[in-house]
C-alpha positions as CSV (number, residue, x, y, z in Angstrom):
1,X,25.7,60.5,-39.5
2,X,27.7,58.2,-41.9
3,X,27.6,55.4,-39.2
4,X,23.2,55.8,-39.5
5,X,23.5,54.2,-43.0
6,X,25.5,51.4,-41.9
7,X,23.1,50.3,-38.9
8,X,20.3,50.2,-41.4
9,X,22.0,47.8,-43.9
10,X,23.2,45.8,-40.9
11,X,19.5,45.5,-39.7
12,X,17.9,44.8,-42.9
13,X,20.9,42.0,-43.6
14,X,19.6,40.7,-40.1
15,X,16.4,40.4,-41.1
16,X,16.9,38.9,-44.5
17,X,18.8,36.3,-42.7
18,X,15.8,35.0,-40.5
19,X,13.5,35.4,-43.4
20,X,15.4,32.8,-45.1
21,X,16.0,30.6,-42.2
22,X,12.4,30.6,-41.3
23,X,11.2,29.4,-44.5
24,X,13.9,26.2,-44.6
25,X,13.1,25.3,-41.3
26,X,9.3,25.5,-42.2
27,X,9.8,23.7,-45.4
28,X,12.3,21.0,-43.4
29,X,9.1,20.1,-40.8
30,X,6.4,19.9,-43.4
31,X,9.0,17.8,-45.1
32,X,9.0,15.7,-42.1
33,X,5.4,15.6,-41.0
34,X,2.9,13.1,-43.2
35,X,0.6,13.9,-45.2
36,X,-3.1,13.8,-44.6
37,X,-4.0,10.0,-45.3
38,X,-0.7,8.9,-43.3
39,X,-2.0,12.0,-40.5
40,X,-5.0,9.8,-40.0
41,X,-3.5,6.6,-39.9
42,X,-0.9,8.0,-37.4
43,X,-4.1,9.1,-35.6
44,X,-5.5,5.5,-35.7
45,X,-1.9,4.7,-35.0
46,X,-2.0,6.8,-31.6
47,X,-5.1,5.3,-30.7
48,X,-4.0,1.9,-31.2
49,X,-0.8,2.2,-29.3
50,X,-3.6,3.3,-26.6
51,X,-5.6,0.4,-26.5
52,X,-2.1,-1.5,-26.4
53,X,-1.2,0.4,-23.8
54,X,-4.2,-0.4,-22.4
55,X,-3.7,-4.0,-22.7
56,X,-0.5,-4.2,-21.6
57,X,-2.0,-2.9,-18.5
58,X,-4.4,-5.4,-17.9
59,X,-1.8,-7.7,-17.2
60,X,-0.8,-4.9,-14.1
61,X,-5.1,-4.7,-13.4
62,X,-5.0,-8.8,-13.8
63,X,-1.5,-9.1,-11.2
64,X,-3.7,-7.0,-8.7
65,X,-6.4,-9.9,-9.2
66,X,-3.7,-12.7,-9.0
67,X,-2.3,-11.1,-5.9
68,X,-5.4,-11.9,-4.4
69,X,-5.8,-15.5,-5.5
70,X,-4.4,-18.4,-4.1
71,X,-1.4,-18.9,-3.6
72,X,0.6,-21.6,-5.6
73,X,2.8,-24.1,-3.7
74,X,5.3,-26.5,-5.0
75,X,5.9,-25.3,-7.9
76,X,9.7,-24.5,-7.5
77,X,13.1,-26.1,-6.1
78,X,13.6,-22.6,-4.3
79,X,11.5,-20.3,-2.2
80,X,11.8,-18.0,0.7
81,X,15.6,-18.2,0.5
82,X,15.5,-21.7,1.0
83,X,15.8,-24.4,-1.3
84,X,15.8,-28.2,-1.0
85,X,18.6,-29.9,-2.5
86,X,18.9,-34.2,-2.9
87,X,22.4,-36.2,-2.7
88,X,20.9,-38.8,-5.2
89,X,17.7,-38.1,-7.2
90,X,18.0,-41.3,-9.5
91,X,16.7,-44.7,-8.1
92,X,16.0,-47.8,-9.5
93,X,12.4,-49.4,-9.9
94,X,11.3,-51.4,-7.2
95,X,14.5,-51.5,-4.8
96,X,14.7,-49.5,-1.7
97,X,17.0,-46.9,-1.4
98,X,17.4,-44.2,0.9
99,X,16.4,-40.7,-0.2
100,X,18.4,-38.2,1.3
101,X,17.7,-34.1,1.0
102,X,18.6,-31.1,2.9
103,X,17.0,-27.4,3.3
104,X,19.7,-25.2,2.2
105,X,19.5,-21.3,2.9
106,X,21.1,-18.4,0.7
107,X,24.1,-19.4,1.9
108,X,24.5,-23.4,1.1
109,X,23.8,-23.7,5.1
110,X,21.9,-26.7,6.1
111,X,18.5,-24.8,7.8
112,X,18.1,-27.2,10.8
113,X,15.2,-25.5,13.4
114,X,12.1,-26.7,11.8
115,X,8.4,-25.6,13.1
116,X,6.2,-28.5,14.1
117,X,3.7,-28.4,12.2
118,X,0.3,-31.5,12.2
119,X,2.9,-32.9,14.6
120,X,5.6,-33.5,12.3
121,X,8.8,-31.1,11.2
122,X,8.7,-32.6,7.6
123,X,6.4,-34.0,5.6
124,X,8.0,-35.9,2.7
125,X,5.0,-36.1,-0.5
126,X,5.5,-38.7,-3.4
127,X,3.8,-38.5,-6.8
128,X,4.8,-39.7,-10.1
129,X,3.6,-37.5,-12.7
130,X,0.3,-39.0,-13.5
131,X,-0.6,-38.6,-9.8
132,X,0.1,-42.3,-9.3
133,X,2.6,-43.6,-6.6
134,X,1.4,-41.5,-3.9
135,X,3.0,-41.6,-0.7
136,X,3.2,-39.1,2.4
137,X,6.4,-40.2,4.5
138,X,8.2,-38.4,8.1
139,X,11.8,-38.6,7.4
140,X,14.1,-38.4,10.4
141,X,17.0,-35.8,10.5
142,X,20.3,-36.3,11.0
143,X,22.9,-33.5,12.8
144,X,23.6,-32.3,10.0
145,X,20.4,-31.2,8.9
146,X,20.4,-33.7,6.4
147,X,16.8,-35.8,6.3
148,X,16.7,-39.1,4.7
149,X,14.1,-42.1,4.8
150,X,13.8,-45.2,3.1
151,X,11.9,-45.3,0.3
152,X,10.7,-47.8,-2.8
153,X,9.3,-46.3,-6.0
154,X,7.5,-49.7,-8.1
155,X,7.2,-47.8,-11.2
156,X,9.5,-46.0,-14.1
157,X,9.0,-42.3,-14.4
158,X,9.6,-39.2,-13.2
159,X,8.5,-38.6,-9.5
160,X,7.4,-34.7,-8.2
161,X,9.3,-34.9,-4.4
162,X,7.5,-32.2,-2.3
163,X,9.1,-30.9,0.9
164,X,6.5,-29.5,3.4
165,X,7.6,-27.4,6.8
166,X,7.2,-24.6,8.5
167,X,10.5,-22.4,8.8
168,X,10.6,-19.0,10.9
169,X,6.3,-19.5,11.0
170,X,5.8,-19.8,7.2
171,X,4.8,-22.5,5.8
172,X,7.2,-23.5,3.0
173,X,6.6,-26.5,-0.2
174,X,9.9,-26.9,-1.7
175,X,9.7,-29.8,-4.9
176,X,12.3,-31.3,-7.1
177,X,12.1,-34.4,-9.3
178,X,12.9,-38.2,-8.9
179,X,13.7,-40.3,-11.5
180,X,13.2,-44.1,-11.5
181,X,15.0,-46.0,-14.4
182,X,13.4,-47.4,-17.1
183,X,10.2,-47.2,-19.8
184,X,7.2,-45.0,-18.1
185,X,3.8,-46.3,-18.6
186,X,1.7,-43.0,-17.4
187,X,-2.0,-43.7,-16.7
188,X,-4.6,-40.7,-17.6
189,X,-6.3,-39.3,-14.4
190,X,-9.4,-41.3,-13.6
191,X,-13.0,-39.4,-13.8
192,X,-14.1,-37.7,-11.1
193,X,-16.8,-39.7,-9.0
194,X,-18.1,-39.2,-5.9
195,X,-16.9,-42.5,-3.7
196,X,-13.8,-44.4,-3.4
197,X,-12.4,-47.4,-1.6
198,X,-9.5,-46.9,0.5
199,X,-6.4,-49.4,0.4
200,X,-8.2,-51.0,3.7
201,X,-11.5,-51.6,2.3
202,X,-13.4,-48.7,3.9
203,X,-16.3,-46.7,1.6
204,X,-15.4,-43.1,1.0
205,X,-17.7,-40.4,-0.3
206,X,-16.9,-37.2,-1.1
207,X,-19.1,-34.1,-1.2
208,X,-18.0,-31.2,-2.7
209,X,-20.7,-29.5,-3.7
210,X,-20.1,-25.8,-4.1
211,X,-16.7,-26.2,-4.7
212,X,-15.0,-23.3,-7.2
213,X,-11.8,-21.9,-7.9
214,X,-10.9,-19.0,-6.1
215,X,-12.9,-19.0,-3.2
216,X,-12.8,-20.9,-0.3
217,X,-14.6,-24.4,-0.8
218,X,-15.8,-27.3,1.9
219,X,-14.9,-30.9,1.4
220,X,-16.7,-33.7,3.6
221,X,-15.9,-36.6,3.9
222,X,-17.9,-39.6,5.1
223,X,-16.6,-43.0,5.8
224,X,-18.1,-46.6,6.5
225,X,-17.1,-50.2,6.4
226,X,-19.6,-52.4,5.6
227,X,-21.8,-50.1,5.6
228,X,-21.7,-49.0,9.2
229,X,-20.5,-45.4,9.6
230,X,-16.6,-44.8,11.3
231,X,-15.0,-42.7,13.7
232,X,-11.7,-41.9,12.7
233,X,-8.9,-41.2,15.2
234,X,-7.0,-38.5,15.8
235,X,-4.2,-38.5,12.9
236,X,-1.4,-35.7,12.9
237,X,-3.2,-34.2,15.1
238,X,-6.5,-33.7,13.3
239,X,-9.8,-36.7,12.4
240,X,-7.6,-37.0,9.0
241,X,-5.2,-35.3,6.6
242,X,-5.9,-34.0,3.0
243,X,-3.1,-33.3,-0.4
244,X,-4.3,-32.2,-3.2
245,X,-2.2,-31.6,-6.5
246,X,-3.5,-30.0,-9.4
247,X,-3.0,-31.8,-12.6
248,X,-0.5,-31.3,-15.0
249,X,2.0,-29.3,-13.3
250,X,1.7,-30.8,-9.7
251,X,0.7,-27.4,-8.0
252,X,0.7,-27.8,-4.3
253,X,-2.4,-26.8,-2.3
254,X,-2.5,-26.4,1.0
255,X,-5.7,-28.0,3.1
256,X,-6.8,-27.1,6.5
257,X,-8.9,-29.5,8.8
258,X,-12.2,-28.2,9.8
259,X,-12.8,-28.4,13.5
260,X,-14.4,-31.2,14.6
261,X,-17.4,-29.4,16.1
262,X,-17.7,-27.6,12.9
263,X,-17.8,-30.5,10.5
264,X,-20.2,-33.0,12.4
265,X,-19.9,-36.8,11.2
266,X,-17.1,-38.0,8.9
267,X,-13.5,-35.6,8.2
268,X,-13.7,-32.2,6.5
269,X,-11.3,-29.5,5.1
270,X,-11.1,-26.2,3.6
271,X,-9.2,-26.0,0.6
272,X,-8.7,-22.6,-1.7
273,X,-8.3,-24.2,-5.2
274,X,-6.3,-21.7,-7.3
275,X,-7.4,-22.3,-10.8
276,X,-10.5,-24.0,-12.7
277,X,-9.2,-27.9,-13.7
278,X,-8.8,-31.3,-12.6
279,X,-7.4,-32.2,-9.1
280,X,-6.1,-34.9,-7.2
281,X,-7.0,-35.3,-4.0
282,X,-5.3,-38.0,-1.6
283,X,-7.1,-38.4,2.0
284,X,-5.6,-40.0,4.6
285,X,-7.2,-41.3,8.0
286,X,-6.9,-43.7,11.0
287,X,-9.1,-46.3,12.3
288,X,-8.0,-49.1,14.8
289,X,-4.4,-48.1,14.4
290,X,-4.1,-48.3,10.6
291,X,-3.8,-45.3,8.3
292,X,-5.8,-45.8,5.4
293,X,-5.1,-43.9,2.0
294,X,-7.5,-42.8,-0.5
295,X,-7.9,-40.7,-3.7
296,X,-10.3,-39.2,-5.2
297,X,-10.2,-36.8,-9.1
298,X,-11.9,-33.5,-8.1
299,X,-12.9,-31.0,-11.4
300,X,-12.9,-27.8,-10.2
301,X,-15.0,-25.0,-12.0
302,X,-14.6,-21.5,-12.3
């Protein structure tokens, strides 16, 4: 019976105990938790970390809408596992010099099996930056894999060089820069207008109407000398060939020919420009053996 006694006190010694405990743990979390004024700011708090949650979300909601726009070409050195690397990218204004480059895969390999593509396996683009000094060159390929062409840059500045093939059935723009020595005199891009005279004399005019970014847009081209409509010829393997740069950071956009029984009289393309802004667009074309050049400033809307 004497051991009864015992069991009680050991009991109520239990209990005291997590009496005691309770109330400092209760009193250690309201010490902790804020009081009403801070509870509703920490409410607002929560609701603000929401909506920025939220908006650090719409970046993932705007991706899925980027995925579906345009892509950007040129824009990079590297791409695909490739990358386009040049022996000397510093010439001197108004000499020729030979500008050598190679494709180069993960590796350092020189990538040598190139797709044809508008007849050619390279296509060599030119640009200061001002879109000035445009020229679209077909460098020849050694063994090696190394591609080189002679080339004269009149002007100081720095020079966007735009590699454009097809490797493995994917059309690839690699770009790295050129420098040409001395003082750069940059011209602002000239206002958009509707007609433009090729280096050979011939009338251009341009009609874009329609045209907005994100969305596939026509451009026609119509083309007389002295004021008597032309027929072009068949140039890399279309009735003409279209580059267009976007201004400012020389974005790449690839241009498709429009079938000739699609596009009646004159040269057309599609062209998917990527972002509202001002555009460069060089257009070349044949007659009577001679390729002709011309440019024209395009302001895209959105």
């Amino acid at each position: 019976m004497s051991s009864i006694p015992k069991q009680l006190a050991t009991f109520v010694a239990v209990l005291a105990v997590l009496f005691v405990g309770g109330a400092i743990a209760g009193r250690l979390i309201d010490a902790d938790a804020p009081h009403g004024g801070d509870a509703e700011a920490s409410g607002h708090g929560a609701e603000q970390t929401h909506e920025e949650d939220s908006s650090v979300a719409s970046p993932s909601h705007g991706s899925e809408h980027s995925d579906a726009a345009p892509e950007v070409h040129g824009l990079a050195v590297a791409d695909a596992g490739l990358r386009v690397v040049v022996d000397r990218p510093e010439l001197r204004r108004g000499e020729a010099a030979t500008v050598a480059f190679r494709i180069v895969d993960s590796r350092g390999s020189a990538v040598r099996d190139f797709d044809v593509t508008h007849e050619k396996r390279m296509h060599l683009i030119l640009a200061r930056r001002d879109l000035t000094g445009f020229q679209h060159l077909h460098p020849d390929m050694a063994t090696d894999g190394t591609w080189s062409m002679r080339v004269t840059l009149p002007d100081a500045g720095s020079y966007r060089l735009f590699a454009d093939f097809s490797y493995q059935e994917e059309a690839i723009t690699l770009a790295t820069d050129l420098r040409v020595d001395g003082n750069a005199d940059l011209l602002d891009l000239p206002a958009p207008e509707p007609t433009a005279v090729s280096d050979g004399g011939y009338d251009v005019r341009l009609d874009s109407t329609g045209a907005m970014a994100g969305q596939e847009s026509r451009l026609a081209f119509s083309i007389t000398r002295d004021g008597e409509p032309v027929s072009t010829e068949p140039y890399l393997g279309a009735g003409g060939h279209l580059v267009a740069l976007r201004e400012g950071d020389l974005a790449f956009l690839h241009v498709h020919p429009i079938e000739e029984d699609e596009q009646g009289e004159g040269v057309g393309f599609a062209a998917t420009f990527p972002t509202a802004g001002l555009y460069r667009l060089y257009l070349q074309f044949k007659h009577e053996g001679a390729v002709q050049t011309v440019a024209f400033t395009q302001e895209i809307s959105r």
